[in-house]
C-alpha positions as CSV (number, residue, x, y, z in Angstrom):
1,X,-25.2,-42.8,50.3
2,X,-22.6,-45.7,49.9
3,X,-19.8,-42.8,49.0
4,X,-21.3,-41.0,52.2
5,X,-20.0,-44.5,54.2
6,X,-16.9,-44.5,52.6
7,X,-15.8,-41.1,53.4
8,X,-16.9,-41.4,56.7
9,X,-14.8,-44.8,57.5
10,X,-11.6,-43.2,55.8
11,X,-12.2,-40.2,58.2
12,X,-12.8,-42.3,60.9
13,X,-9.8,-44.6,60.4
14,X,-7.5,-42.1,59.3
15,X,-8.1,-40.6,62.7
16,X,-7.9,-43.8,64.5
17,X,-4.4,-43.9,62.6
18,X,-2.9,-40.7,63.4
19,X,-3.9,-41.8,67.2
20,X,-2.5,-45.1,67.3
21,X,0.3,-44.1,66.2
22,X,1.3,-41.7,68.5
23,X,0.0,-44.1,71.2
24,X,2.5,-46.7,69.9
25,X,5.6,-44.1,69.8
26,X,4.3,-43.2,73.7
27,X,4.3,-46.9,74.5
28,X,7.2,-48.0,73.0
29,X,9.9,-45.0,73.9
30,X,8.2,-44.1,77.1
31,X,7.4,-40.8,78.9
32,X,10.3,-38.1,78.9
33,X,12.4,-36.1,77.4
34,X,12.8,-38.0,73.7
35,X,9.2,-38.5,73.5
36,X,8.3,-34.5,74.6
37,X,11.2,-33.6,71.3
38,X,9.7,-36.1,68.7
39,X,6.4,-34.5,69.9
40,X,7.7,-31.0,69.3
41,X,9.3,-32.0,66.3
42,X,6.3,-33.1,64.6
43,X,4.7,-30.1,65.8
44,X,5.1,-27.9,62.2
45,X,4.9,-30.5,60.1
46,X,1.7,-31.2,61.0
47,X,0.4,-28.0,61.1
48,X,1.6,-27.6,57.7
49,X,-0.7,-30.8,56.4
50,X,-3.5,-30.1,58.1
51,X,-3.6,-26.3,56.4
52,X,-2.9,-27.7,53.1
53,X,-5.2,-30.7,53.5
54,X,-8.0,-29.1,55.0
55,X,-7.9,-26.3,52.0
56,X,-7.4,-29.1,49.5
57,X,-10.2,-30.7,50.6
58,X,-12.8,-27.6,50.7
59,X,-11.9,-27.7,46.9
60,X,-11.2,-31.4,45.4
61,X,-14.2,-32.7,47.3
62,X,-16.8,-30.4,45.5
63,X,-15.0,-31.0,42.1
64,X,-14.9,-34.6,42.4
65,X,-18.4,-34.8,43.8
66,X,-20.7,-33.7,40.6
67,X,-20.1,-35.4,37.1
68,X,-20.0,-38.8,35.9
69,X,-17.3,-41.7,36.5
70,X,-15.2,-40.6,33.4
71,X,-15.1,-37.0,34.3
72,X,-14.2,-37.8,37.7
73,X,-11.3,-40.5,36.9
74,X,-10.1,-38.1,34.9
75,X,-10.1,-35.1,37.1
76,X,-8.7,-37.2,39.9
77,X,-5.2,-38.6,38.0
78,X,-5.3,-35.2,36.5
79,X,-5.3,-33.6,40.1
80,X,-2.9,-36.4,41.0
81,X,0.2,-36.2,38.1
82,X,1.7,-33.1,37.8
């Protein structure tokens, strides 16, 4: 249940995140033209994370989810290092 929570705050705040700062960047350049090409810009790149993310996630979180601590440190920095 705790790991539930956890997930669910990083979720939340990562979201929270990707808002604010695009609010900020609105805020602080302003309406127009260099905000609509850093928004345009950004476009692809994010399209690009969010594929590989969301397909990372559909298979790390299973893996990571059964087994012990051990097995799961260990698949983690093996998942991490090349």
């Amino acid at each position: 249940m705790r790991r539930t929570l956890v997930l669910g705050v990083l979720s939340g705040s990562s979201v929270l995140m990707q808002f604010a700062m695009q609010w900020y960047v609105l805020i602080t350049i302003g309406p127009g033209v260099d905000t609509d090409a850093l928004f345009a810009g950004m476009t692809i790149p994010q399209l690009i994370l969010a594929v590989v993310s969301t397909s990372l996630f559909h298979v790390l979180v299973p893996i990571l989810s059964i087994g012990d601590d051990e097995a799961r440190r260990s698949n983690a920095w093996s998942f991490l290092l090349p």
